[in-house]
N, C-alpha and C positions, 0 to 999 in steps of 0.2 A: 504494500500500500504506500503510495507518494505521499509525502506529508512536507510544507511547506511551512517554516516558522519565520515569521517578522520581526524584525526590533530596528530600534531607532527614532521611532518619530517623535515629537515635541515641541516644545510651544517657541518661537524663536522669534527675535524681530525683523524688521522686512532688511533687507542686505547680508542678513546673515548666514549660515553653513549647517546641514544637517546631512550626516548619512546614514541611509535606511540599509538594512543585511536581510537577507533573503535566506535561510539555509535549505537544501532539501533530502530529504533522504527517501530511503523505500526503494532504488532502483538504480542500473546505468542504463543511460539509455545514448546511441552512437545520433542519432540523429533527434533535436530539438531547434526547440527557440525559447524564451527567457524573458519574460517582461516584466515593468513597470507602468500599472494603471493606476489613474486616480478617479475619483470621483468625488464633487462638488455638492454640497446640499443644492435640490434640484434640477440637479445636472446629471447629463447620462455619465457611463463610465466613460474614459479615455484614454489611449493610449500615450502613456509618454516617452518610453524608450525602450529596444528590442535590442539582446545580441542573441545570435544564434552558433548551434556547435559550431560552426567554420567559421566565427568570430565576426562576421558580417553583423554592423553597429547601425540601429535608425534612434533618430527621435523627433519628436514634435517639434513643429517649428517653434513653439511657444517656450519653449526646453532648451532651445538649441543655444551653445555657446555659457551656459551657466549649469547644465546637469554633463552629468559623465556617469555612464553605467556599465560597471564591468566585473567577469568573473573570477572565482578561483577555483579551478576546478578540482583540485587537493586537498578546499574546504569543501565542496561543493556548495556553495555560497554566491552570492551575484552581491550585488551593491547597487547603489544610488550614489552619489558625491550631489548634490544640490548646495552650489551656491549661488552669489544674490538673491537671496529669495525673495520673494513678493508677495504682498497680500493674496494676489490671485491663484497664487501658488497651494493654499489654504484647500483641503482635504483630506478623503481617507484614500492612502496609497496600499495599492494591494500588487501584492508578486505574482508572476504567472507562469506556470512550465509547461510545456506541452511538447511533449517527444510523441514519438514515431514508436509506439507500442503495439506489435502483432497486425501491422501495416495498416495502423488508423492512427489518427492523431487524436493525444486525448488532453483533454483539459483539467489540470490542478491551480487551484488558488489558494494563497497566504491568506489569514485571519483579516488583516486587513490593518492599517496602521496609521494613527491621526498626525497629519501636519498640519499645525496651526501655526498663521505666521500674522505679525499681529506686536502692534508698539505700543 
């Protein structure tokens, strides 16, 4: 069973620096991808940043230039680095894995983790 654990997020002022950790256990898997969603009260979810097994890196343009998202795959572990932060910035960030398991792709999600950013 994949299980996906979160930590890091917390209350920060707007310019400042938080990194969320993703750990996952339950499996190897040769083919995935690795995200960063958030979601806004009243807002759908949203994708902020993607790497996948052959290290190929996307994010939102709204991200781009102030998040950095990358793995260790020795912890088996991902990250967030978010800096400048901004009010807008302001939700629950949730991790997402989804490998190539018995030729379907399946979907795991982290608890889910509050940034609040805010002076």
């Amino acid at each position: 069973q994949v299980q996906l654990v979160e930590s890091g997020g917390g209350l920060v002022q707007p310019g400042g620096s938080l990194r969320l950790s993703c750990e996952t256990s339950g499996g190897i898997f040769s083919f995935y991808t690795m995200g960063w969603y958030r979601q806004a009260p009243g807002k759908e979810r949203e994708l902020v940043a993607s790497i996948n097994s052959g290290g190929d890196i996307n994010y939102s343009d709204s991200v781009k230039g102030r998040f950095t998202i990358s793995k260790d795959n020795a912890k088996n572990t991902m990250y967030l680095q978010m800096n400048s932060l901004k009010p807008e910035d302001t939700a629950v960030y949730y991790c997402n894995f989804r490998p190539l398991e018995l030729l379907r792709w399946r979907d795991y999600w982290g608890q889910g983790t509050q940034v609040t950013v805010s002076s």
